[in-house]
C-alpha positions in Angstrom: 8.2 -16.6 -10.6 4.2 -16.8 -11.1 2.7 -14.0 -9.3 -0.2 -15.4 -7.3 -3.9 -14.7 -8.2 -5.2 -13.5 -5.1 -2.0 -11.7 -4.1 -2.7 -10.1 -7.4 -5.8 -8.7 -7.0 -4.8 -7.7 -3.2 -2.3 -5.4 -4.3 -3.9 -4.0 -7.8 -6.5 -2.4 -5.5 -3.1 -1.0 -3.3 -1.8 0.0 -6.4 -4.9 1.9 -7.7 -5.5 3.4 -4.5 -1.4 5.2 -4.1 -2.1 6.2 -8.0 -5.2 8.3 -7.6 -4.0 9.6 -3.9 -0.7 11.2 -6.2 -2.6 12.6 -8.3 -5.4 14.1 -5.9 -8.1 11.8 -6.7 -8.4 10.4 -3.5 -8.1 12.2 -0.4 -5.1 10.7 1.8 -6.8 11.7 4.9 -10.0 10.2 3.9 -8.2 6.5 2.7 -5.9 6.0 5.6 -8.7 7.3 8.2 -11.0 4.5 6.9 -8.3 2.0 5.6 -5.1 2.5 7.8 -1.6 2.6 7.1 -1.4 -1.2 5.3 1.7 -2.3 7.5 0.7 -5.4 7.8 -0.7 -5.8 3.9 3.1 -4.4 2.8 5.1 -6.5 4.9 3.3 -9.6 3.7 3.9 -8.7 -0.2 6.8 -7.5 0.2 9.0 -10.2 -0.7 7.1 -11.4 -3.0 7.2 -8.4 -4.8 10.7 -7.8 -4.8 11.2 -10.7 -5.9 9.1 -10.5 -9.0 11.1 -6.9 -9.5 14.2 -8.8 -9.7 13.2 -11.6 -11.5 10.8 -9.7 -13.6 13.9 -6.6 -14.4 10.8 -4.0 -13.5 11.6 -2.3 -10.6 8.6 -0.2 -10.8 6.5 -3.1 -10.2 3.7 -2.2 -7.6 5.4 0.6 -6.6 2.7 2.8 -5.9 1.7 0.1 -2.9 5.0 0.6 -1.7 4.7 3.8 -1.7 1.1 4.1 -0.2 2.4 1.9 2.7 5.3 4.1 3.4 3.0 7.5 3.5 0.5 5.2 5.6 2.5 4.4 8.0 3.7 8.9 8.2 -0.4 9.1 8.4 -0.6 7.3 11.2 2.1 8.5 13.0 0.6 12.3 12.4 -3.0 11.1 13.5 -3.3 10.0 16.7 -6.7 7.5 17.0 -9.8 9.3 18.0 -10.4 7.6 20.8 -9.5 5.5 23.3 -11.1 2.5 23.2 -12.4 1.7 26.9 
């Protein structure tokens, strides 16, 4: 399995962005205040990048996305939006 280009660069910047928020580079509150809890983003990689793990025998393969989505998603449960929108 090729892993696509722009899927690539997509989730490199994921990546980069769970790295330096473990190891208190990046503020969590600042990242998923501005960026938001990258549901969406994960679900669509997702197979694709278990896949590649699999195929790949590296099951540490973008796991810091995975792991960024999964504390976005605890973020946004914690932090209600500011406001309401009408």
């Amino acid at each position: 399995m090729k892993f696509p280009l722009h899927l690539n660069l997509s989730t490199s910047k994921f990546e980069l962005a769970g790295l330096l928020i473990e190891y208190g580079f990046l503020s969590e509150d600042l990242y998923y205040d501005r960026y938001g809890g990258l549901q969406a983003e994960w679900e669509r990689a997702k197979p694709i990048i278990y896949g590649i793990r699999k195929q790949w025998n590296e099951p540490r393969f973008r796991e810091n996305f995975e792991i960024l989505a999964k504390r976005g998603h605890d973020w946004l449960e914690k932090h209600p939006p500011k406001v309401s929108g009408e």
